[in-house]
C-alpha positions as CSV (number, residue, x, y, z in Angstrom):
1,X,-11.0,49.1,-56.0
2,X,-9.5,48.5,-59.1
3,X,-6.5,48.1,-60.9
4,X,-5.9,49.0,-64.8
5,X,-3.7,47.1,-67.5
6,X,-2.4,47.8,-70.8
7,X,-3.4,44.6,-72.5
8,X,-4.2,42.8,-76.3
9,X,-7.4,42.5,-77.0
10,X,-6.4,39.2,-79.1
11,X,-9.6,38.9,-80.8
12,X,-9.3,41.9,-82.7
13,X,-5.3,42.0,-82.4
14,X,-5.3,45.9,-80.5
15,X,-4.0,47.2,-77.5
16,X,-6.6,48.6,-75.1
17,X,-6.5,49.4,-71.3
18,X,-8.0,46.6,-68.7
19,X,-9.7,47.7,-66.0
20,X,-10.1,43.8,-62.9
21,X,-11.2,44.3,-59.5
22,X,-7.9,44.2,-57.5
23,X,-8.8,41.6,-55.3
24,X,-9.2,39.4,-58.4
25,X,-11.7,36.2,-57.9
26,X,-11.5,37.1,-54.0
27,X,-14.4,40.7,-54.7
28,X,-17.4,40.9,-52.8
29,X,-20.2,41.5,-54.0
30,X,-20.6,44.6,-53.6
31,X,-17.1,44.5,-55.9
32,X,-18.6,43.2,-58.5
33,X,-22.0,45.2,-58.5
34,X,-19.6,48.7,-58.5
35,X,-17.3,47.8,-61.6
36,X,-19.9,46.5,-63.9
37,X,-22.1,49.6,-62.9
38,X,-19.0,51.5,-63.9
39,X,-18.6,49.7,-66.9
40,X,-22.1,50.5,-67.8
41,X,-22.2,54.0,-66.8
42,X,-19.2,54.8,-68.9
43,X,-20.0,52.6,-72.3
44,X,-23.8,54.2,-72.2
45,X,-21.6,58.0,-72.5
46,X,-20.6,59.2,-76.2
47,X,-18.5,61.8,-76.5
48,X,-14.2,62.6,-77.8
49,X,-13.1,63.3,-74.4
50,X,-14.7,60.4,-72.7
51,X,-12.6,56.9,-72.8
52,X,-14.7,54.2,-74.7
53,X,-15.7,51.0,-73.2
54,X,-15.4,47.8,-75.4
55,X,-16.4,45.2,-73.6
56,X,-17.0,43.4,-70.2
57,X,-17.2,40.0,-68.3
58,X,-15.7,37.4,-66.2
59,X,-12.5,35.7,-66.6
60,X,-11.0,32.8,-64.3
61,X,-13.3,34.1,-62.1
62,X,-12.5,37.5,-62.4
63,X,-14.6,40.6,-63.6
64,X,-13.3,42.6,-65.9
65,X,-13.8,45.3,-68.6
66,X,-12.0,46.8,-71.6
67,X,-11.7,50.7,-72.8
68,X,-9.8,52.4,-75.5
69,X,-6.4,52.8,-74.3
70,X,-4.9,56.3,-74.0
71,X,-1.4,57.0,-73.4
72,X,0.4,59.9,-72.4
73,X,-0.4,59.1,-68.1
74,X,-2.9,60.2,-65.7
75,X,-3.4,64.1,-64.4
76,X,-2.5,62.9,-61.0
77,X,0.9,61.3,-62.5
78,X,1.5,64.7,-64.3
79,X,0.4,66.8,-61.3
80,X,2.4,65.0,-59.1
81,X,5.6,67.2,-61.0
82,X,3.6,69.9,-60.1
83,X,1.1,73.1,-60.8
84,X,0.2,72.9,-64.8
85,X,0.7,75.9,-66.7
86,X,-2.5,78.0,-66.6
87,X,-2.4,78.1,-70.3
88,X,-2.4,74.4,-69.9
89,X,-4.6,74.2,-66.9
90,X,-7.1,76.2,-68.9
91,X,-7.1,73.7,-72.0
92,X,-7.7,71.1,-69.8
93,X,-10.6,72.6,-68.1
94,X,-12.2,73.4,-71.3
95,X,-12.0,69.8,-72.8
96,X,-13.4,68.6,-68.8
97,X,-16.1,71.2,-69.6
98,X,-17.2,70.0,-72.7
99,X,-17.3,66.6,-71.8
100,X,-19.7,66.9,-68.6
101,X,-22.9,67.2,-70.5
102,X,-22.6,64.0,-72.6
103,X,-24.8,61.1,-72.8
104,X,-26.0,57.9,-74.5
């Protein structure tokens, strides 16, 4: 549905990630109505391992919303090389862990 940049968030002169509606001004409704709930679900969450959400709106017509940028690539980029180490996978797991019972 959507498609992620690494962008400056001029304003405040820092880099952060940019989450637009692929089909740009061309979304539907129903678009729209999924990534602003997504933008709220995630800004209203407070917690380290949970990307923060720093702002939202519309732009030539197209809906947007910043986060905190994180580098370093997604798991699915990392586990497309293959298994994780179980050391590894078992780190990971306990940072997911402590993340699921966050909220605003």
């Amino acid at each position: 549905m959507g498609r992620v940049y690494r962008a400056r968030q001029a304003r405040l002169n820092r880099l952060v990630a940019l989450k637009r509606i692929l089909s740009g001004a061309f979304a539907s409704p129903g678009d729209v109505r999924r990534l602003r709930l997504e933008a709220e679900a995630v800004a209203a969450l407070r917690h380290p391992h949970i990307v923060a959400v720093h702002e939202a709106g519309e732009a030539d017509g197209s809906v947007f919303f910043s986060m905190e940028l994180l580098t370093g690539g997604s798991l699915t980029d990392r586990l497309a090389r293959g298994p994780l180490a179980p050391r590894a996978a078992a780190a990971l797991g306990r940072q997911l862990a402590r993340a699921l019972p966050a909220r605003a």
